[in-house]
C-alpha positions as CSV (number, residue, x, y, z in Angstrom):
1,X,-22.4,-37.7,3.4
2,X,-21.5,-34.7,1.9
3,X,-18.3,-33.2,3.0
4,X,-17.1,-29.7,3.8
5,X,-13.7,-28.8,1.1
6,X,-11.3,-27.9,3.6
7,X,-8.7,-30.6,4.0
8,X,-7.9,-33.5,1.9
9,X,-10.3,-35.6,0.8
10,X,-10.7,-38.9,2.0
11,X,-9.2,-41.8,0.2
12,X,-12.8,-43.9,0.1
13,X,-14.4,-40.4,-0.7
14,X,-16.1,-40.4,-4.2
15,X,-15.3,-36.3,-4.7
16,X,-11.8,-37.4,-5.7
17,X,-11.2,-36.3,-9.1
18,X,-8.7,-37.8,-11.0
19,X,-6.5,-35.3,-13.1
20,X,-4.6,-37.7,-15.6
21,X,-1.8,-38.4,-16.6
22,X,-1.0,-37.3,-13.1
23,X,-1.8,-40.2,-11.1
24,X,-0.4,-42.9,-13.1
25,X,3.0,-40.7,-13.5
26,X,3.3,-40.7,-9.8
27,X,2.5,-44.6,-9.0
28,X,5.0,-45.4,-12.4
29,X,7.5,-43.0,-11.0
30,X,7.2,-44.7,-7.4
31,X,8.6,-47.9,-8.5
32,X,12.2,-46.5,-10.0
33,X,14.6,-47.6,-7.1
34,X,16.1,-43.8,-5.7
35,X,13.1,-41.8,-7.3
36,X,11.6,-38.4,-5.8
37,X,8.1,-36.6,-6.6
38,X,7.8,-33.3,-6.2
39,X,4.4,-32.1,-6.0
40,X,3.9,-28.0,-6.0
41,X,0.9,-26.0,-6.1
42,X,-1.0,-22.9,-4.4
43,X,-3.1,-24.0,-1.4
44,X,-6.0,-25.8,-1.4
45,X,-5.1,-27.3,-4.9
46,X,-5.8,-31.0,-3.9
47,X,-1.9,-31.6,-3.0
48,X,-3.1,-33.4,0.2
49,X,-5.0,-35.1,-1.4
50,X,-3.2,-36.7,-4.0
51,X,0.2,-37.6,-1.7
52,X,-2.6,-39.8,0.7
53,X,-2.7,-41.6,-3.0
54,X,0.5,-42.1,-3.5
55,X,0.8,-43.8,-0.2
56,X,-1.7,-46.2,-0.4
57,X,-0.5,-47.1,-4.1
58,X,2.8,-47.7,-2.2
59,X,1.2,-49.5,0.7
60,X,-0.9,-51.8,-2.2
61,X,2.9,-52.5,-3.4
62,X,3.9,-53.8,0.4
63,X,6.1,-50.7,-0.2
64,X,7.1,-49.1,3.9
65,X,5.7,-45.8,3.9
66,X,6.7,-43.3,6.1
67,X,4.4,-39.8,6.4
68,X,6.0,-36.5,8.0
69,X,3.6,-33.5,8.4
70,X,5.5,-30.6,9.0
71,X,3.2,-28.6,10.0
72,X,2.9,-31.1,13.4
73,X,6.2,-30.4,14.5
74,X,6.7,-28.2,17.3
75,X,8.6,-25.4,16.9
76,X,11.3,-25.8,19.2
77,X,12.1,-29.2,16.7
78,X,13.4,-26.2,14.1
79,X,15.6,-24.3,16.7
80,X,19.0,-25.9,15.6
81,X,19.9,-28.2,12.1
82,X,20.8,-31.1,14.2
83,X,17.9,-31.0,16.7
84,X,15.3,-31.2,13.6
85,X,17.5,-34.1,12.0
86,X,17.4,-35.6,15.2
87,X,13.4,-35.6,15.0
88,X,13.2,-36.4,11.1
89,X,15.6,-39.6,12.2
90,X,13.3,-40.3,15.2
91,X,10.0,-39.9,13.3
92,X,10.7,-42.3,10.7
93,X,12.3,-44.6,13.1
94,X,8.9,-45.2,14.6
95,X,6.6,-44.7,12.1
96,X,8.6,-48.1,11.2
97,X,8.3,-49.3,14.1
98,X,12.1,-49.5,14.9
99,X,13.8,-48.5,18.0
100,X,14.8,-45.1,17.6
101,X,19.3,-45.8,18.3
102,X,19.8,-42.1,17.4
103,X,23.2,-42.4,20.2
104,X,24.4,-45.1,18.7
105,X,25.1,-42.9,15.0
106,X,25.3,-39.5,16.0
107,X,28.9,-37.7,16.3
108,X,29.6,-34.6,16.5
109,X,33.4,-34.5,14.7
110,X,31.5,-35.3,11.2
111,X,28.5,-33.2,12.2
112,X,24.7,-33.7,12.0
113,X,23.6,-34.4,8.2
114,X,26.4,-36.9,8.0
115,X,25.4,-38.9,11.3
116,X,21.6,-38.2,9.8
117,X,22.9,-39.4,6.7
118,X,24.5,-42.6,8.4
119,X,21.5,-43.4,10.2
120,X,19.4,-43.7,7.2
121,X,21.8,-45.9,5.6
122,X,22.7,-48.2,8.2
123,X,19.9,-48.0,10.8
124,X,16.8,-47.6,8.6
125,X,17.1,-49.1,5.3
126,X,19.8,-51.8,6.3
127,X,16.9,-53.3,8.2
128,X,14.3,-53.1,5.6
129,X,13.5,-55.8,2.6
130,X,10.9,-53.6,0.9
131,X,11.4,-50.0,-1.0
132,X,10.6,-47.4,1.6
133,X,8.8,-44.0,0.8
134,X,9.2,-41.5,2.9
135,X,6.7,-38.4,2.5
136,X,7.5,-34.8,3.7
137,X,4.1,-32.9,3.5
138,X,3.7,-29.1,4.1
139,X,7.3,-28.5,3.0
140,X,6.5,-24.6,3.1
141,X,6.8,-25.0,6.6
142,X,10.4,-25.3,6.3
143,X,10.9,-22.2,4.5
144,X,10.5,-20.1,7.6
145,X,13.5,-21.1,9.2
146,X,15.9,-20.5,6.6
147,X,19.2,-21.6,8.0
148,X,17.1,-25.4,8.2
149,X,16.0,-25.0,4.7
150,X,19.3,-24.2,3.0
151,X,20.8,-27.5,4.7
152,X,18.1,-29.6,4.5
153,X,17.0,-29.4,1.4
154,X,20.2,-30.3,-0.6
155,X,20.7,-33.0,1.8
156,X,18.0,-34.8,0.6
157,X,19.0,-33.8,-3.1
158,X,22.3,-35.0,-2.3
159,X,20.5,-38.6,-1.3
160,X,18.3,-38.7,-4.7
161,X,22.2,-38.5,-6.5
162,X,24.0,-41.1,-4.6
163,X,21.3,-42.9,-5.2
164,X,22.6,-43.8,-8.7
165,X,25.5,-45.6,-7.3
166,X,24.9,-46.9,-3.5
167,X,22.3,-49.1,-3.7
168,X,21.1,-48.9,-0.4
169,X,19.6,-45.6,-0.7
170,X,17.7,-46.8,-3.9
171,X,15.2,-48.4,-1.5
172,X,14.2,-45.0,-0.7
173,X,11.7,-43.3,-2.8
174,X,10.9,-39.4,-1.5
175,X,8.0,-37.6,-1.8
176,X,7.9,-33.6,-1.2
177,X,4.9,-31.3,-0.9
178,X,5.1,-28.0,-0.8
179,X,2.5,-24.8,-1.6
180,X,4.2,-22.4,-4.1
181,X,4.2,-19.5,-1.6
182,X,7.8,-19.6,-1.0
183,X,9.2,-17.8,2.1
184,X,13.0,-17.5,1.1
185,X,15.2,-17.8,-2.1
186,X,16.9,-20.8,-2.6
187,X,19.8,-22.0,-4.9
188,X,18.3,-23.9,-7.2
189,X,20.9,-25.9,-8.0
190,X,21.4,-27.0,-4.5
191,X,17.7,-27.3,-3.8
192,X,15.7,-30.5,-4.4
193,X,13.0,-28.9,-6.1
194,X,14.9,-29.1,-9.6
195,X,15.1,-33.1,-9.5
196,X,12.9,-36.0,-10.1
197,X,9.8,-36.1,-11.3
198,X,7.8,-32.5,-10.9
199,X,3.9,-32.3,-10.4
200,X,2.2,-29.7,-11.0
201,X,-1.3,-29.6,-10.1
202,X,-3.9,-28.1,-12.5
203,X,-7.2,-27.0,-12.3
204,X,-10.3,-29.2,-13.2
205,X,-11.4,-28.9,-16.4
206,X,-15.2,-28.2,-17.6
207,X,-15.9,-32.4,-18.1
208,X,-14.3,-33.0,-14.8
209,X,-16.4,-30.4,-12.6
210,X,-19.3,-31.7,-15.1
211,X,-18.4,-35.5,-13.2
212,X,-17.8,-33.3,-9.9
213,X,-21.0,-32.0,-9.8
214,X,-22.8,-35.0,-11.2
215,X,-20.6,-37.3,-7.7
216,X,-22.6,-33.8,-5.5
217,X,-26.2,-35.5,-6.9
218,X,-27.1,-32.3,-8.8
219,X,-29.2,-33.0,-11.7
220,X,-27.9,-33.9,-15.1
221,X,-29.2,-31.7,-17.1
222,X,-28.2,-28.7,-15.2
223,X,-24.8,-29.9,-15.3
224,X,-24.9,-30.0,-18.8
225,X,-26.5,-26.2,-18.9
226,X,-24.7,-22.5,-19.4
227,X,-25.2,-22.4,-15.4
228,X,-22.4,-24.7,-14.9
229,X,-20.1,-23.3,-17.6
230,X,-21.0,-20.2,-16.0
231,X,-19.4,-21.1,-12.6
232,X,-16.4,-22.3,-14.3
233,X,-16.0,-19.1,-16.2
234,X,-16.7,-16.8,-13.0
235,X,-14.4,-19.1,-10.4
236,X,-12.1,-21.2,-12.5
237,X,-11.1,-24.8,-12.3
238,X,-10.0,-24.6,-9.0
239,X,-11.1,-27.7,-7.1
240,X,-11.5,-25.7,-3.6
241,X,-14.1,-22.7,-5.1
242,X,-15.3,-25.4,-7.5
243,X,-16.4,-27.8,-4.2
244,X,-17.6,-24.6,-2.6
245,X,-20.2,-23.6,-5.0
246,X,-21.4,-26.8,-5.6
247,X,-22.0,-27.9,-1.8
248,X,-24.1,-24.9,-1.5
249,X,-25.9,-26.0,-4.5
250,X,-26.2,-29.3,-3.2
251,X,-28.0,-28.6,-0.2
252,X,-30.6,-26.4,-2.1
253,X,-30.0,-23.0,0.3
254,X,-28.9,-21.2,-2.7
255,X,-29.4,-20.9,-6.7
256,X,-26.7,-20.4,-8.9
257,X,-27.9,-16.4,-9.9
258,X,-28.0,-15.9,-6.1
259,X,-24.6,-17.8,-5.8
260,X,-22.8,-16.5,-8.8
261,X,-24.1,-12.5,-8.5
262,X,-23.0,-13.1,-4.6
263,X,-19.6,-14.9,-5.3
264,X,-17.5,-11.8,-5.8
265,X,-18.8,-9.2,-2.7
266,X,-17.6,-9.9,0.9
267,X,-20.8,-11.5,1.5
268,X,-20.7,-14.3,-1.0
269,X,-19.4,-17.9,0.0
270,X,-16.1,-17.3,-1.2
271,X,-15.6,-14.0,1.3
272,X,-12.7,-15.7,3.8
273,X,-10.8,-16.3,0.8
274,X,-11.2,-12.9,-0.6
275,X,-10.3,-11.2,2.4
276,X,-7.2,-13.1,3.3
277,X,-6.1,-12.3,-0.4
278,X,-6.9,-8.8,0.0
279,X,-4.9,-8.8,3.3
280,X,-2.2,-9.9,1.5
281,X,-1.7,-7.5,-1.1
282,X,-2.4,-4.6,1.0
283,X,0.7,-5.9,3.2
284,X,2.6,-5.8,0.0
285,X,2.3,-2.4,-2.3
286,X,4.7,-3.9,-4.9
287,X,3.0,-6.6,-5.1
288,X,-0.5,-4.9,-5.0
289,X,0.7,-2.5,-7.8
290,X,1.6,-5.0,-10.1
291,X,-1.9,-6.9,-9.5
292,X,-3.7,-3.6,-9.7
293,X,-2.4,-3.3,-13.1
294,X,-3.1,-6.7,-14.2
295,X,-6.9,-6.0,-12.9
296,X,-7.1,-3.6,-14.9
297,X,-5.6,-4.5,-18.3
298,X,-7.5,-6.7,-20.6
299,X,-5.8,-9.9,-21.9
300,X,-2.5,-10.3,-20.5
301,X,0.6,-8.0,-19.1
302,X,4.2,-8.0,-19.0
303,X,5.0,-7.5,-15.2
304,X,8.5,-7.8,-12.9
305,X,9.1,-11.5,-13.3
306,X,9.5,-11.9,-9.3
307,X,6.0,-10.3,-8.6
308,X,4.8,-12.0,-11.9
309,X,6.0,-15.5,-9.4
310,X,4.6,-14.1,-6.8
311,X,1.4,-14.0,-8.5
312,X,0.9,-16.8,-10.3
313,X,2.2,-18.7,-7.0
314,X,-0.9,-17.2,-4.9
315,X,-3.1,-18.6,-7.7
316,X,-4.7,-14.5,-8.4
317,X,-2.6,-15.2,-12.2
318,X,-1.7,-17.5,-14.7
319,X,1.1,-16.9,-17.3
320,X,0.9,-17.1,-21.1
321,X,5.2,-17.2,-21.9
322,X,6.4,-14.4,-20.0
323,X,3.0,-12.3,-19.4
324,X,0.4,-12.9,-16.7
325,X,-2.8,-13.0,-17.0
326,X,-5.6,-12.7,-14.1
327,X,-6.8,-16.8,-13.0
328,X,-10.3,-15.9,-13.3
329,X,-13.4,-13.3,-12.9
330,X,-14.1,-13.8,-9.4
331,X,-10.6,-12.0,-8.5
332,X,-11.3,-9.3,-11.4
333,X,-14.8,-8.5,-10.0
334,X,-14.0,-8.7,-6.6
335,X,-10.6,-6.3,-6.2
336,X,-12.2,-3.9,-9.4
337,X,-14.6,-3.1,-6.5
338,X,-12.4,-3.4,-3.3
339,X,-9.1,-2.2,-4.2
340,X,-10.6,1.5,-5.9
341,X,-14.0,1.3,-5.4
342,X,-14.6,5.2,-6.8
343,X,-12.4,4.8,-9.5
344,X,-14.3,1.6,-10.5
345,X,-17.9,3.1,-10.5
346,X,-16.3,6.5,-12.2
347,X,-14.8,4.4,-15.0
348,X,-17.8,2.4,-15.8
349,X,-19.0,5.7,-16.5
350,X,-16.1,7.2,-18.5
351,X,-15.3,4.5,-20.4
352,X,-18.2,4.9,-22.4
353,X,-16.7,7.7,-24.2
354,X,-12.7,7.8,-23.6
355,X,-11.5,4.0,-22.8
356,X,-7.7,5.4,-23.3
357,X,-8.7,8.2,-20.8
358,X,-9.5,5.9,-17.7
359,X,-6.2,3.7,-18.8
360,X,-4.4,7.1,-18.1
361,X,-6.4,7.7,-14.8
362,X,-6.0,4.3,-13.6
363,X,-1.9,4.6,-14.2
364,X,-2.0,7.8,-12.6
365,X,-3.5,6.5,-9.8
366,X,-1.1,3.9,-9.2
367,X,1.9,6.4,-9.4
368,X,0.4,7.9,-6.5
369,X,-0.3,4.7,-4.5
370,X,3.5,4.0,-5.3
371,X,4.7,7.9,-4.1
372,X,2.0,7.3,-0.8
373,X,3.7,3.7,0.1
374,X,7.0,3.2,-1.3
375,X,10.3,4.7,0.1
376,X,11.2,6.2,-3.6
377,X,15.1,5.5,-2.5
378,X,15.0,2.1,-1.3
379,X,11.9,1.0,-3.2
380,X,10.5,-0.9,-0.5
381,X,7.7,0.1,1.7
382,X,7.9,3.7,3.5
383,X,7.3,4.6,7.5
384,X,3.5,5.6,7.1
385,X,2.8,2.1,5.5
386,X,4.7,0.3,7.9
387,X,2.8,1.7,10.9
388,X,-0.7,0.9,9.0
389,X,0.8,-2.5,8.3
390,X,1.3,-2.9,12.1
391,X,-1.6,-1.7,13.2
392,X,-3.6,-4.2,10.8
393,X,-1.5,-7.3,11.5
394,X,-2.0,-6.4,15.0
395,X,-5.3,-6.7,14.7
396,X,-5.5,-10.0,12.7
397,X,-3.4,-11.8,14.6
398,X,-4.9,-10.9,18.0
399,X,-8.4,-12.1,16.4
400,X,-5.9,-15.5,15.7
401,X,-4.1,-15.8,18.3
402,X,-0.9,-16.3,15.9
403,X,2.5,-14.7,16.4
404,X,3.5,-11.5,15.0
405,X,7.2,-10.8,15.1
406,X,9.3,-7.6,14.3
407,X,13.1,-7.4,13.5
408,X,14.7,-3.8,13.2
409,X,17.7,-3.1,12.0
410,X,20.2,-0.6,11.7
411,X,23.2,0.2,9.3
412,X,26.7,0.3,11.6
413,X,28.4,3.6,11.6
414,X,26.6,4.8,8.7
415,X,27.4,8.6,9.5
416,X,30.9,7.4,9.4
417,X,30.4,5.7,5.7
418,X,28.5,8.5,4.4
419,X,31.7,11.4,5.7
420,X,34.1,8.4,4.3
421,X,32.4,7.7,0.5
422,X,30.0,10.6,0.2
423,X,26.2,10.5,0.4
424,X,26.3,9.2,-3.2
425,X,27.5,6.1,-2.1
426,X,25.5,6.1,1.2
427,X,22.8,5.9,-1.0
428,X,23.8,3.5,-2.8
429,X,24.7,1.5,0.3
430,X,21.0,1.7,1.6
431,X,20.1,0.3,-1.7
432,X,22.0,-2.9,-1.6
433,X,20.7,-3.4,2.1
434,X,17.4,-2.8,1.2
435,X,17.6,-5.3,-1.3
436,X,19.1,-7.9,0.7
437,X,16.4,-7.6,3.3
438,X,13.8,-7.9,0.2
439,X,15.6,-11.2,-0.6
440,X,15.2,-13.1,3.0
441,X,11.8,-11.7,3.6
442,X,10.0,-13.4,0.6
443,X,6.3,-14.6,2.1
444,X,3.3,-12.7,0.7
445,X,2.5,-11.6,4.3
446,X,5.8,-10.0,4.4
447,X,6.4,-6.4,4.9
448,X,9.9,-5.2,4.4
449,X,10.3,-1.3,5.2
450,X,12.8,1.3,5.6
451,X,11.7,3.5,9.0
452,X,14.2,6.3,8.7
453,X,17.4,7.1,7.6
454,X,19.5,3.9,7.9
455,X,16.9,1.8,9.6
456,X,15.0,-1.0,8.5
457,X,12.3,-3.2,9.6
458,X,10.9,-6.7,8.4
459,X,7.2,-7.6,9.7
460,X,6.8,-11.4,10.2
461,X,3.3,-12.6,10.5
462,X,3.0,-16.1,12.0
463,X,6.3,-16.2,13.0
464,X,7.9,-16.7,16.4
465,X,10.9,-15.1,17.6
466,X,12.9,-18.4,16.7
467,X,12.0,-18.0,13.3
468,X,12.3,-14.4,13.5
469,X,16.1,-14.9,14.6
470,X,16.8,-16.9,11.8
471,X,16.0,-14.5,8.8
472,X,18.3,-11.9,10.9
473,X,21.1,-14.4,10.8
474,X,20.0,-15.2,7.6
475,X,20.5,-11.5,6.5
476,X,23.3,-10.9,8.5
477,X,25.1,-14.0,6.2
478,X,24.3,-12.0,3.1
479,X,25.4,-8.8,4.3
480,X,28.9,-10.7,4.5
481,X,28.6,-12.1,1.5
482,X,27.9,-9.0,-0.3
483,X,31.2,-7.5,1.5
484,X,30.0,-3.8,0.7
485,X,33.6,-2.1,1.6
486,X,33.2,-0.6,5.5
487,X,34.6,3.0,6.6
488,X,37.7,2.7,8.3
489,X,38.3,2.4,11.9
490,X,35.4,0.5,12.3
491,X,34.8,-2.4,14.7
492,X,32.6,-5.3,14.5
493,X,32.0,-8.6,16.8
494,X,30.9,-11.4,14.8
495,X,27.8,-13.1,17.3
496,X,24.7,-12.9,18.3
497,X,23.3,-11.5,21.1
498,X,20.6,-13.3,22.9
499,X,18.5,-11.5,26.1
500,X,19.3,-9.4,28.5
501,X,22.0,-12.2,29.7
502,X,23.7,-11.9,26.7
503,X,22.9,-15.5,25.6
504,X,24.0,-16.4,22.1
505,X,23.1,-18.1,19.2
506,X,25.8,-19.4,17.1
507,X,24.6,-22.2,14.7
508,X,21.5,-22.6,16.8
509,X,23.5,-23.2,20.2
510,X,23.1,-20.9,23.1
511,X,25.7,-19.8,25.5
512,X,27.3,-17.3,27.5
513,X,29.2,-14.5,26.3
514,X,30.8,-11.7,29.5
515,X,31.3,-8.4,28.0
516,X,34.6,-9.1,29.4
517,X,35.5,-12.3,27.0
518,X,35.4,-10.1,24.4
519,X,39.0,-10.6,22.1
520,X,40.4,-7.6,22.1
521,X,40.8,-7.9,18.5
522,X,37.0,-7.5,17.7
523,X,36.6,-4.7,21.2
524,X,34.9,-1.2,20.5
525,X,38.2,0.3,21.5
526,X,40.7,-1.6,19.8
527,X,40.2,0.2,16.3
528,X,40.6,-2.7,13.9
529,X,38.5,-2.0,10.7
530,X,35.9,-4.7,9.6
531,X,35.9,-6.0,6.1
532,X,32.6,-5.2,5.2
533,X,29.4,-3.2,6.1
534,X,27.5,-4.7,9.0
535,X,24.0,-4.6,10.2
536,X,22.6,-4.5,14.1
537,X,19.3,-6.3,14.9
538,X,16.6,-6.1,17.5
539,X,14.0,-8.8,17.6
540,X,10.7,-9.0,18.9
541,X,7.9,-11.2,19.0
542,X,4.7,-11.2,21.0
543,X,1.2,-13.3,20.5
544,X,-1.1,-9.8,19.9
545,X,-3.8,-8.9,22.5
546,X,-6.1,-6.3,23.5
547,X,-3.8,-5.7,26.8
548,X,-0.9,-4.8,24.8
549,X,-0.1,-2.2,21.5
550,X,1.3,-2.3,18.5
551,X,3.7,0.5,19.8
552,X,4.9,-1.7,22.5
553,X,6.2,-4.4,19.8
554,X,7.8,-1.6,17.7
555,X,9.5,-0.4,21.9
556,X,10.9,-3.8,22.9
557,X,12.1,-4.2,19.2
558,X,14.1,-0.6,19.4
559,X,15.5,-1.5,22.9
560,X,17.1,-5.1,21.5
561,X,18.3,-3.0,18.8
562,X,20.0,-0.6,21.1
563,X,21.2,-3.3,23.6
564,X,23.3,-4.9,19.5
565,X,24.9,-1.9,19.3
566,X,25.7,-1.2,23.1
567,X,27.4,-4.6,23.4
568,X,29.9,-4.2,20.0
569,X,27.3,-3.9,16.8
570,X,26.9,-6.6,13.9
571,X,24.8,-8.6,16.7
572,X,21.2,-10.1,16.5
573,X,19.0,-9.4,20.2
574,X,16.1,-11.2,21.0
575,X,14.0,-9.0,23.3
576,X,13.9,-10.0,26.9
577,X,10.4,-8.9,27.5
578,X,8.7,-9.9,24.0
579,X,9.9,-13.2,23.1
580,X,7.3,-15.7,22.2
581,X,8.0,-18.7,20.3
582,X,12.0,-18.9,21.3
């Protein structure tokens, strides 16, 4: 039966395609006591796939295997460190079928990844003869609660290391899936992604989409013809378009001129695809700059090395050393006509006589996108792309039913810096802040923006206000960190402000703060100057509908906002009315 290519494909399935050495590294790997596989690659690049492999491999072994999908976990399991250790404990505990004793090991004088770490040990792998391998699909996930992440994830590094010498923890073997969109910087050094073995999946090559389409039933000698090569040429090796195409084929509704002239229009098979990509970029007109460019540059391009990631990890470019290139033709075609569709149809025309001329043009016209979108201080995106950003996301979401939140932020006593240091330095201050806020807001769907003077906003698609709240705090840590010298006389209080009750979060705890609890040392009125420059937050987040506006978002936002600095500044407010995923 043939099978639509969205998910993994099944282990009996006979559209698996192996991509050696790839498999065999991973089973070989699987059997050194301690070991972890890291397996990164854009979406829908057969990651899935290949990890329900590796477990049955391990199961063949009488290996324990233990499988956690992130993307099941409820988001309340990510509102504190210890809560989602708690749940990682639990789930393997009963995937194993032992009785979860999470009481028993848990204490809060050494803290959460200790008693996690204890409970591995002594609860889990004391108990077991066999290796066990534990499997953490759809790590991404993670990466939109960043506070999680950065403890997390070197907690398991830390694991793979003391691996070498406590030999209990050498029956664990780890396996960790992520998609290369990554939502927030992390160290590598402290992140597990720079140890054990690393796969990266590539795409199919000619012979093996030959065998591909050969496992759909299509006729030999077509798969041997310029049609096929042509396909490969037009939509590249990757195994997604690749199954596409040739299910179509496969079921005789479509030839492969209809089929490869329709590929690259917002009619052909590939249109969801397109459109989500296009989506994308248009949230992002750094990113969408840099990709116009390398649309429109034969061979390859030296771009900024962050977008030049951010490319390559969206799978629209592929790098040769340090230039990019674009993946394939389909993306070429496709966004020559979408992104300037005049332009395009003029310069088919032009070129014919002045090829340097439309190179000019094209430049020019990117300038202007940049002067139309971009804040030229801050370099990130200006007011009038923010509100069409909104008003877009809005819209896409409501059609999803997927949360849309919006922080805004605000520079404390910035009048007062600017008098102090001069407007020099206040615009160097907006600067650094604006680059900060670049750094925790790192997700393709992103949009960081500055919306007047010393306010900023960050626009979270598919994010509720929990994970909302934690790239303020996240912020908010950096912005100490970077310990930009404050004016004098300043004041700051040093929590977090939760609803109109004034409920905070500290470390992903909520309590009770009274205006009146207060010390007096960090009071509005008592005068004492803060180290550093500070930043207020609103937060908002609301499931988009037809009943409400886009405006209304940006309104509850702006009051949470106000309500941080009306209760002492350098504070983080959910908003009371829109608040969905807390």
């Amino acid at each position: 039966m043939l099978q639509f290519p969205d998910g993994p494909v099944p282990l009996e399935s006979k559209f698996y395609i192996e991509r050696p050495p790839i498999e065999a590294l991973t089973c070989q790997e699987l059997c050194k006591p301690g070991s972890v596989i890291r397996i990164q690659a854009p979406r829908k690049m057969g990651k899935s796939s290949l990890l329900i492999r590796i477990l049955a491999f391990a199961r063949s072994k009488e290996f324990h295997t233990v499988h956690i999908d992130l993307q099941r976990a409820d988001e309340e399991i990510f509102t504190t460190l210890e809560r989602f250790l708690r749940w990682f404990c639990y789930t393997i505990s009963r995937q194993l079928d032992l009785v979860p004793l999470l009481d028993q090991y848990w204490d809060d004088e050494i803290g959460s990844k200790i008693s996690c770490t204890f409970y591995l040990q002594e609860r889990i792998l004391a108990n077991l003869t066999e290796p066990v391998v534990i499997a953490l699909n759809e790590v991404n996930r993670l990466f939109e609660y960043p506070t999680i992440a950065k403890e997390f994830l070197p907690l398991l590094r830390s694991w793979y290391e003391e691996a070498k010498q406590v030999d209990i923890l050498k029956l664990m073997r780890l396996v960790v899936v992520h998609s290369t969109e990554i939502y927030v910087p992390l160290n590598i050094n402290q992140s597990p992604f720079n140890v054990g073995l690393p796969i990266k999946l590539p795409e199919f090559t000619l012979n093996q989409v030959k065998d591909l389409a050969l496992r759909h039933e299509l006729d030999s000698e077509w798969c041997e013809s310029s049609d096929l090569a042509d396909l490969v040429t037009l939509v590249g090796g990757h195994p997604y378009r690749i199954r596409m195409a040739l299910m179509y084929l496969q079921q005789g509704g479509m030839t492969i001129q209809h089929l490869l002239d329709e590929a690259a229009t917002l009619s052909g098979i590939y249109q969801y695809h397109l459109r989500e990509l296009l989506d994308i970029l248009q949230a992002h007109p750094k990113l969408l700059t840099a990709f116009t460019q390398l649309v429109h540059t034969e061979g390859s391009i030296a771009l900024d090395p962050i977008l030049t990631y951010k490319l390559e990890s969206m799978g629209l470019a592929k790098l040769d050393g340090n230039r990019a290139r674009l993946s394939c033709q389909l993306y070429e075609r496709f966004f020559k006509t979408q992104l300037f569709p005049t332009a395009s149809q003029e310069t088919q025309v032009i070129s014919l006589t002045n090829h340097h001329r439309v190179q000019q043009l094209e430049r020019e016209n990117l300038e202007l996108q940049q002067l139309v979108n971009v804040d030229s201080l801050t370099q990130v995106a200006n007011r009038r792309y923010f509100d069409h950003s909104l008003t877009r996301a809005w819209q896409q979401l409501s059609q999803q039913q997927e949360p849309l939140s919006l922080i805004l932020c605000d520079i404390d006593f910035f009048k007062t810096y600017n008098d102090t240091y001069g407007h020099q330095a206040g615009d160097t201050c907006l600067q650094k802040v604006a680059r900060i806020i670049s750094q925790c807001a790192q997700r393709p769907t992103d949009l960081v923006a500055r919306y007047g003077g010393e306010e900023f906003t960050i626009l979270l698609p598919n994010t509720g206000a929990t994970g909302a709240s934690q790239v303020a705090q996240v912020i908010q840590k950096e912005m100490q960190m970077l310990s930009l010298p404050s004016a004098p006389a300043q004041t700051r209080q040093f929590s977090s402000v939760y609803g109109d009750k004034s409920s905070s979060l500290l470390d992903g705890e909520r309590f009770i703060v009274a205006p009146e609890e207060i010390p007096p040392s960090q009071h509005p009125s008592s005068g004492v100057s803060s180290p550093s420059v500070t930043l207020s937050f609103g937060v908002a987040s609301v499931v988009p509908s037809s009943i409400d506006c886009p405006e209304a978002l940006v309104m509850a936002a702006d009051r949470a906002l106000y309500e941080s600095k009306a209760r002492g500044r350098n504070r983080i407010t959910l908003s009371s009315e829109f608040h969905f995923g807390i």
